[in-house]
C-alpha positions in Angstrom: 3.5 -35.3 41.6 0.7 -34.9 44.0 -2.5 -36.9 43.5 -5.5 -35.3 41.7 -7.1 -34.8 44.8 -4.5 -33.5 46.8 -3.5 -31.3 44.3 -7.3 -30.3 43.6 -7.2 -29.2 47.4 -3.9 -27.4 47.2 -4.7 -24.5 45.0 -8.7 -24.5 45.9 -6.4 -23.3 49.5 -4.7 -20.8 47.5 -7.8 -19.5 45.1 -9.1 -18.8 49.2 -6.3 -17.2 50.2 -5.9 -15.4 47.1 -9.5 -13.5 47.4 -8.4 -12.3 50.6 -6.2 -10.0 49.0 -6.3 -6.5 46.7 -5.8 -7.4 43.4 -6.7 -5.0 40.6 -4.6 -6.5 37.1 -6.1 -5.6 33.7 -5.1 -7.4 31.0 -7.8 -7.7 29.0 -6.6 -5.8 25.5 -3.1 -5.4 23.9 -2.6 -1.9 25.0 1.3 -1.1 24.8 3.2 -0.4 28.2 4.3 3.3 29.0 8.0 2.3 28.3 6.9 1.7 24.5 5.3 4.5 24.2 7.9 6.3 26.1 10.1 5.1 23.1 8.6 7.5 20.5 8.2 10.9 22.3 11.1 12.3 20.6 8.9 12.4 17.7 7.1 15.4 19.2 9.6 17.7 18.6 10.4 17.0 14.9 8.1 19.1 13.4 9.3 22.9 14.3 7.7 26.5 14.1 10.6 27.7 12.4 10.4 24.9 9.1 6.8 25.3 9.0 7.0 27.5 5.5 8.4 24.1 4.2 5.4 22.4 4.6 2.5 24.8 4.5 0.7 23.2 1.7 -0.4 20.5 5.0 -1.8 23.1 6.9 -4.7 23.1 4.6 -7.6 21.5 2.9 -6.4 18.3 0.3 -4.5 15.8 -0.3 -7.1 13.0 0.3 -5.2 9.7 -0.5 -2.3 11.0 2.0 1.0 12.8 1.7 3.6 11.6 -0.8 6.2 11.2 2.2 3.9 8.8 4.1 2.7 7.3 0.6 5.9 6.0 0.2 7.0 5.1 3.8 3.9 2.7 3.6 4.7 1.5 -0.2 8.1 0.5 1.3 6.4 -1.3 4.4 3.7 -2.9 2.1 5.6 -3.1 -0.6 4.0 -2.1 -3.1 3.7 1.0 -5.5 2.6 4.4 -4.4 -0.4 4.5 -6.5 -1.3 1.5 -4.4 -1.1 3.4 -0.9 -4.2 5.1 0.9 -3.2 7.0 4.5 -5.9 7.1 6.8 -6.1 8.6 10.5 -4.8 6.5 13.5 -6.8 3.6 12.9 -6.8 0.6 10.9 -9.7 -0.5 12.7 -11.5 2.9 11.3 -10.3 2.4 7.8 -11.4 -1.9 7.8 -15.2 -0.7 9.2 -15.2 2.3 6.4 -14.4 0.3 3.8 -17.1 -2.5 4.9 -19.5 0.4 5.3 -18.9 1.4 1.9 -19.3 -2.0 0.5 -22.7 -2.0 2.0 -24.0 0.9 0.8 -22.1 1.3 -2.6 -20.5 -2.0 -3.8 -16.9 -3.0 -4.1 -16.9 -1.0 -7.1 -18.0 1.4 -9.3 -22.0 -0.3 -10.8 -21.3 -3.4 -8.0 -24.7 -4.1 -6.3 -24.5 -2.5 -2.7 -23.8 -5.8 -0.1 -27.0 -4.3 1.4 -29.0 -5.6 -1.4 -27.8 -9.0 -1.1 -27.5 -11.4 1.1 -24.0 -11.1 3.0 -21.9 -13.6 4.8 -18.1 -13.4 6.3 -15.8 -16.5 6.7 -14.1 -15.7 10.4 -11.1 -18.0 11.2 -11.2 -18.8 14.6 -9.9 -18.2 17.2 -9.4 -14.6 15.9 -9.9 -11.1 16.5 -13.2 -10.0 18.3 -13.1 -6.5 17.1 -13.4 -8.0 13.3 -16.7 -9.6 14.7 -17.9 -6.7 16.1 -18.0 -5.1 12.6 -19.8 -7.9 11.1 -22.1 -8.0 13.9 -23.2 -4.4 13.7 -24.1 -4.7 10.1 -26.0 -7.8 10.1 -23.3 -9.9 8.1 -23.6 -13.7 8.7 -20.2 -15.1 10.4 -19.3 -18.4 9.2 -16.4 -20.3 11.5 -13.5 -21.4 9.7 -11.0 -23.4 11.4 -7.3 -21.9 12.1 -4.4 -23.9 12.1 -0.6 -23.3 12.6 -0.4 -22.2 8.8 -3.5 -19.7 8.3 -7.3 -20.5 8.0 -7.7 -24.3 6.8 -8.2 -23.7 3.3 -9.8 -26.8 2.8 -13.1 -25.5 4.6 -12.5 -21.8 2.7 -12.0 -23.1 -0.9 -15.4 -25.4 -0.3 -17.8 -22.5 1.3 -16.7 -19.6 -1.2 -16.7 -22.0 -4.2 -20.2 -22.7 -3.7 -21.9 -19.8 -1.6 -22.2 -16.6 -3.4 -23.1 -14.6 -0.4 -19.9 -15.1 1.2 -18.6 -11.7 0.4 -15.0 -11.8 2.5 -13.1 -13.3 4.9 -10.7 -11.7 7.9 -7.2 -12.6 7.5 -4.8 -11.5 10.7 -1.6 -12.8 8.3 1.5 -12.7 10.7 1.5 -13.2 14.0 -2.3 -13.9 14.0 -4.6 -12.3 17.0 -5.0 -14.2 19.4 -2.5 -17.6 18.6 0.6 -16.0 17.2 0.4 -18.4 14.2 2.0 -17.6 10.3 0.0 -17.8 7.3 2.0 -20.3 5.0 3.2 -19.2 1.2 0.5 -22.0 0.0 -2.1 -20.5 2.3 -1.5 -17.1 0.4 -1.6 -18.4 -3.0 -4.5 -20.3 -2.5 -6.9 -17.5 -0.9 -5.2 -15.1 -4.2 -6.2 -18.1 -6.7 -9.5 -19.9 -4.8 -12.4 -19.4 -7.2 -15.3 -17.9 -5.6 -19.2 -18.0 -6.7 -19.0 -14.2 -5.5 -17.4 -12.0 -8.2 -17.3 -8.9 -5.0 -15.4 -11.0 -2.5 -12.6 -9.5 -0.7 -10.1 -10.6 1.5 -9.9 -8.0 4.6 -5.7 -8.5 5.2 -5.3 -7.2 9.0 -1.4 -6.7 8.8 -1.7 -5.9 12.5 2.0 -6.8 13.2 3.6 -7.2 10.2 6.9 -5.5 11.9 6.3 -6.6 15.9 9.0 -9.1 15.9 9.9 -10.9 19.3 11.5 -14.0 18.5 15.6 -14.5 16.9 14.2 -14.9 13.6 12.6 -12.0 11.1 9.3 -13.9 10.2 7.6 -12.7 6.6 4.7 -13.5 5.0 3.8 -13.8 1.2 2.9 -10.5 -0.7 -1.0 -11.5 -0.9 -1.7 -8.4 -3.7 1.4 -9.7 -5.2 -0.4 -13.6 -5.1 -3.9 -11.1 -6.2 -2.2 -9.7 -9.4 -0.6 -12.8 -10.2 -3.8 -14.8 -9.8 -5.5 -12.3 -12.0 -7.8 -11.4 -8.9 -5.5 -7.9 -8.0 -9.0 -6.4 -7.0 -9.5 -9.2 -4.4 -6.6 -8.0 -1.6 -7.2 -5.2 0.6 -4.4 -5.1 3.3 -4.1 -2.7 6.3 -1.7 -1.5 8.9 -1.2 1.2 11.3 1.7 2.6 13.7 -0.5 2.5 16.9 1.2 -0.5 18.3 4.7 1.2 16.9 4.2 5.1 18.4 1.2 5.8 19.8 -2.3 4.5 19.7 -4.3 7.2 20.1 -2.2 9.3 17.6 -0.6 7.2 14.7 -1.4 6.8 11.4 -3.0 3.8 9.0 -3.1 2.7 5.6 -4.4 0.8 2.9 -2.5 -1.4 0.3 -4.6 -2.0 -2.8 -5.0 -2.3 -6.5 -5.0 1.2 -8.0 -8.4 0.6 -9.5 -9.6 -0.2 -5.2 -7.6 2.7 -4.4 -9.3 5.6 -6.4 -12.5 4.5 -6.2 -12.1 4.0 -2.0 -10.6 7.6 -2.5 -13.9 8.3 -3.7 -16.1 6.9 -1.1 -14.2 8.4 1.9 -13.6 12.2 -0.1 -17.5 12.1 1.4 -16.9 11.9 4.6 -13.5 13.8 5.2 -11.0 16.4 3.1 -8.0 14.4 4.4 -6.8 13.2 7.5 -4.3 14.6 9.3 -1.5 15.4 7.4 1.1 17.0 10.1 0.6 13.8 11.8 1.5 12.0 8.8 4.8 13.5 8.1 5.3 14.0 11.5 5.5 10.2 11.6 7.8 10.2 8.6 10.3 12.4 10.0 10.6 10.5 13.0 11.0 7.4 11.1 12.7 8.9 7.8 12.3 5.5 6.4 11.8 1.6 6.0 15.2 1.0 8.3 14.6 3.9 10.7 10.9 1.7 11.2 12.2 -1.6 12.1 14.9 0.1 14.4 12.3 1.4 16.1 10.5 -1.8 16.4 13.6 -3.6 17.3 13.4 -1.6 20.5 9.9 -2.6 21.0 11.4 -5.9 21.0 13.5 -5.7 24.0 10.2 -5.0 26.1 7.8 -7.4 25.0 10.1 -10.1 24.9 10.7 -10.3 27.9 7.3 -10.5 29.0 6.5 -13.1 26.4 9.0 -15.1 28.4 7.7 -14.7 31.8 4.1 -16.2 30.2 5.5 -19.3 28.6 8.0 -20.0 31.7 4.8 -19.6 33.8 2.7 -21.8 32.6 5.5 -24.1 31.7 6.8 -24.5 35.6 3.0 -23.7 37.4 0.7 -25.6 35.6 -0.1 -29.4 37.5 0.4 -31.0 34.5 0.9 -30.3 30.4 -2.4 -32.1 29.7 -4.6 -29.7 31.6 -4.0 -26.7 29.0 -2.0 -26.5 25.3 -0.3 -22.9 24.3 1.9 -21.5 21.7 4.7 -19.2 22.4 4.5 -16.8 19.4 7.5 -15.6 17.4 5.5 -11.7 17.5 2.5 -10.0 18.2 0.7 -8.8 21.1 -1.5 -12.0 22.1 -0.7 -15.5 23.7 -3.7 -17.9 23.3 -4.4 -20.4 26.1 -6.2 -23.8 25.3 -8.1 -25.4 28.7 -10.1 -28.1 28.7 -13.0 -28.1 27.6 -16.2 -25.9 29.0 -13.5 -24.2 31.4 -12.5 -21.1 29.9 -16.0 -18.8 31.1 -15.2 -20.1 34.7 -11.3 -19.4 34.6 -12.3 -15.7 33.6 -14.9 -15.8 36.6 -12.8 -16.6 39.1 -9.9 -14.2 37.7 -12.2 -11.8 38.2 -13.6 -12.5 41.4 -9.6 -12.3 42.5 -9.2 -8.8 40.7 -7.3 -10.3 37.6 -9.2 -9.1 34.6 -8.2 -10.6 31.2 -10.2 -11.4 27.9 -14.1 -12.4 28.1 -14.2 -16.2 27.4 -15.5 -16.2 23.5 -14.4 -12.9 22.6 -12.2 -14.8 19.9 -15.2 -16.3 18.4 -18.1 -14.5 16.3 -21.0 -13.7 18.5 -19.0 -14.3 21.4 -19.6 -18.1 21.2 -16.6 -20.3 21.9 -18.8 -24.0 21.4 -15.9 -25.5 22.9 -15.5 -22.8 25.7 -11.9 -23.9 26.0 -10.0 -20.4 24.7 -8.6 -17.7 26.8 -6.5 -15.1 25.4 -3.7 -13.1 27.2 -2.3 -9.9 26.6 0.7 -9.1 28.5 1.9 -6.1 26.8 0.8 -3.1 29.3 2.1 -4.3 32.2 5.4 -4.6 33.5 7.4 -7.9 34.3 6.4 -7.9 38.3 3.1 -6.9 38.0 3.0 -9.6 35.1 4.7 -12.7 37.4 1.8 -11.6 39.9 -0.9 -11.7 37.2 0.6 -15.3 35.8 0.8 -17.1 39.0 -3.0 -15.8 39.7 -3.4 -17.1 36.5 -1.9 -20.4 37.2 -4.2 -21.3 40.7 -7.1 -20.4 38.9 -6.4 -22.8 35.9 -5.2 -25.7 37.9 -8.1 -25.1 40.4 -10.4 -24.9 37.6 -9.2 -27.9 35.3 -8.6 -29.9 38.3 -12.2 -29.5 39.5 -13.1 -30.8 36.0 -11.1 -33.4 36.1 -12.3 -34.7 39.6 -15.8 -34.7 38.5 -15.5 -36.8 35.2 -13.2 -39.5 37.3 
């Protein structure tokens, strides 16, 4: 291996030569690639002109909770019961801000004290999902860092704050394949958020089933039925997990859902009847005749698999073969998901991102995976290798690489 110093001059040659060159790479969000959305235009064409008698009842105003057909798809995904099963547009994101919207202005439940009359905090295990921030942030809810580890949020630091802080209302949970690390919650992890006693009677856990089906790896991970863990607990009100097809058919045209006690159910029924009639309801069984069911869904998926495992692959053997040494950065290859989560040294990450930049490489602000945007270690970078293809990914990595060792080499050199 090459000295610190020769190697510190090595790729500060290459970061030069590299911002000679044209380099425009985005891979800043987990958009999927046009190959997996390629995979569900069939579905398009499965509603027909001549069948429409069949279903004109969806033409029209109603329905609000979501047809029966995509009810039970979702039961079967969540599994739970119908009755337990809300269908929403395209967006889970929409549906986790609605029902945080709600909370403010009406309660949890039917006579709860609006979370607008209260104080209001959020535990936010981190590194996590920015977009979960973002709601908090635009309602004024305090964001409280929890640590994550390789088995969910460490439940040491939740059971302590929610046993003794009434304002903590909630807390994000990204279950299976967790945005940005990839990481599992662990069965105990789930039956101790369903059982924790909490000074708040109205807290809720927000259960982003983001990619509960986006398997990659050789092995079918699962995680524990949390409203199962709620009912058993005697806390059923407690779980409110979503989900959405928009990393499964398309984003900009798939449907979401809520799992939740019945009682949550009808009265979020309630709420949003205010604000819309229904949501689109040819979409919904559009959705379910492409599918048909359960099987047809993780078929799909399994082909979604043989895209984005690949690319998974070209990340990990990057960083494994270009990297000037293993202590300069730690990573996890996940099992599923959209995200891989890089860990640099220490007050790195915002310069890494910089320099990317400067070359053309776009990827994830530095401290989007913290609340407020605030990593105090500024040592996370995430990466999000879904939308492009393997090439223009192996160009994007071995950027990726010179700026890292060029960075964390600088670093180095200074604190010899």
């Amino acid at each position: 291996m090459a000295s610190l110093s020769e190697a510190l001059q090595t790729y500060k040659d290459k970061y030069e030569a590299l911002l000679n060159q044209d380099i425009n790479i985005d891979m800043t969000r987990g958009k999927p690639s046009s190959d997996q959305v390629a995979l569900s235009f069939p579905m398009l064409d499965v509603l027909k002109s001549e069948d429409a008698a069949s279903y004109m009842s969806y033409f029209n105003y109603g329905i609000p909770g979501g047809i029966p057909e995509a009810k039970q798809l979702f039961a079967d995904l969540f599994n739970v019961d119908t009755k337990e099963v809300y269908i929403g547009g395209n967006s889970s994101l929409n549906l986790m801000h609605d029902m945080v919207n709600k909370f403010m202005f009406y309660g949890v439940s039917k006579g709860a004290t609006p979370w607008k009359d209260q104080k209001v905090k959020f535990l936010c295990p981190v590194p996590g999902y920015d977009r979960h921030f973002t709601i908090c942030e635009s309602y004024g809810i305090e964001m409280i860092s929890v640590d994550m580890t390789d088995h969910g949020p460490d439940m040491a630091q939740v059971e302590a704050l929610v046993k003794e802080d009434s304002a903590i209302k909630g807390i994000w949970c990204v279950p299976l394949y967790s945005n940005p690390q990839g990481y599992n919650y662990s069965d105990e992890t789930v039956e101790r958020l369903a059982n924790m006693t909490t000074a708040a009677d109205d807290f809720r856990i927000i259960w982003d089933n983001a990619y509960g089906y986006h398997h990659i790896g050789d092995e079918v991970v699962t995680v524990k039925n949390l409203l199962h863990a709620c009912k058993s607990a005697g806390n059923e009100d407690r779980a409110l997990m979503v989900m959405s097809t928009s990393k499964m058919t398309f984003p900009g045209a798939g449907i979401s859902a809520i799992a939740a006690s019945e009682a949550n159910i009808n009265y979020l029924v309630s709420l949003f009847g205010v604000q819309t009639i229904g949501h689109d309801k040819l979409n919904q069984l559009r959705h379910v005749k492409f599918f048909q069911d359960k099987d047809g869904l993780v078929e799909h998926m399994r082909k979604h698999k043989e895209i984005m495992a690949p690319k998974f692959d070209v990340v990990d053997t990057y960083l494994r073969e270009k990297l000037y040494s293993s202590e300069i950065c730690k990573w996890n290859k996940p099992m599923g998901g959209y995200f891989i989560t890089i860990d640099v040294l220490d007050h790195c990450a915002s310069e890494i991102v910089q320099k990317c930049s400067d070359l053309g490489l776009k990827v994830t602000p530095a401290g989007a995976t913290h609340p407020y945007g605030k990593d105090p270690n500024d040592s996370i970078i995430r990466i999000a290798p879904s939308f492009l293809n393997v090439e223009q990914l192996k160009e994007a990595m071995d950027i990726l690489c010179v700026v890292i060792n060029y960075v964390t080499l600088s670093k180095l050199n200074e604190n010899k």
